[in-house]
N, C-alpha and C positions, 0 to 999 in steps of 0.2 A: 917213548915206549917203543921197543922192537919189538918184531912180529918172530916165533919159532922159529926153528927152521924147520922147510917140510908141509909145513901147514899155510894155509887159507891167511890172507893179509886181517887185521885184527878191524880195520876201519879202511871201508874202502872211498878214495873223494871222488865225487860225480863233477862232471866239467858241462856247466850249460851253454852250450853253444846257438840254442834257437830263440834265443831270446836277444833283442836287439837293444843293444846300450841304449842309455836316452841322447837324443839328440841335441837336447839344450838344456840349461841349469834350471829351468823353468820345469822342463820334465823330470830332471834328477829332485830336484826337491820335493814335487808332487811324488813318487818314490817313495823318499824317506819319511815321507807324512804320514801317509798312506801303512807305513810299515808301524807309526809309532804304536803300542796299544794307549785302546783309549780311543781311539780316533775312528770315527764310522765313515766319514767320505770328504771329500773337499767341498767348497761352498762358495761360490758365486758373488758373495757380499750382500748389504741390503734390496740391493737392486736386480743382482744376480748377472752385474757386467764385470765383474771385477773378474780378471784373468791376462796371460799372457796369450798377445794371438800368434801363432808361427805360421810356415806356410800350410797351407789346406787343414787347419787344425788348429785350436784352441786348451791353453793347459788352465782350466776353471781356478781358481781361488790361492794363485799363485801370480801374484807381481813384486817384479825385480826391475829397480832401477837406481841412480847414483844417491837416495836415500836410503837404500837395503835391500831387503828381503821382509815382503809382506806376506802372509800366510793366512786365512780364511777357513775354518776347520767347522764343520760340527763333528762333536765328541759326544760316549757313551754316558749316563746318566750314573752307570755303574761302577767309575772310576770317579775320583775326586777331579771333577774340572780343574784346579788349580795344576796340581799333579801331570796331566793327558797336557796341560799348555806348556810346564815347564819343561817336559820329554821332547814336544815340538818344538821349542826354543831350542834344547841344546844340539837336538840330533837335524836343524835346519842349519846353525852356526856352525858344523863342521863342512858343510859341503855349498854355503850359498854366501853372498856378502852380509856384511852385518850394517848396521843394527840387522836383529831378525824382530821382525812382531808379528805375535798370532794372535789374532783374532778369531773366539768362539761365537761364533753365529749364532747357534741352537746348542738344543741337547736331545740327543737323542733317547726317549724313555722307554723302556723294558712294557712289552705286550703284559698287561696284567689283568686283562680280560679272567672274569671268574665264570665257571657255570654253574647252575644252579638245577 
């Protein structure tokens, strides 16, 4: 699509510059989880140690090591759980080693508080 000539660009692209890449694939995956819908937060495991530690910082419910990429998720209650794990599965497998496995923790349920 070209823009007139004369006139104003039709689609203008922003460049984020203040935002700092992640520094390990531990935080790029936590990213792309985070980004899937469906998905309310990362998650700690049963115990809530489950994570990668880097230095001065910890990335919750994301471990990577020479058997893959493990993932820790609770998801919306609003979306079909099946569905929100196989979005985490695939959008984990293009940016982390494989096997990928995600593991739904919880579910997160909709406020359905009534007044009376």
């Amino acid at each position: 699509m070209s823009d007139l000539p004369g006139r104003e660009p039709l689609v203008t692209r922003a460049v984020v510059t203040d935002v700092p890449p992640p520094d390990s694939v531990a935080e790029l995956v936590a990213a792309v989880v985070l980004a899937v819908p469906g998905v309310v937060r990362l998650h700690g495991g049963p115990f809530g140690g489950l994570g990668t530690y880097l230095p001065g910082r910890r990335v919750t419910g994301v471990r990577i090591d020479d058997g893959g990429t493990e993932v820790h998720v609770v998801v919306s209650a609003t979306e079909p759980v099946v569905v929100t794990a196989g979005r985490v599965q695939r959008a984990v497998s293009a940016v982390a080693p494989m096997p990928v496995r995600v593991h739904v923790d919880d579910i997160d349920l909709p406020d359905i508080s009534t007044e009376e």
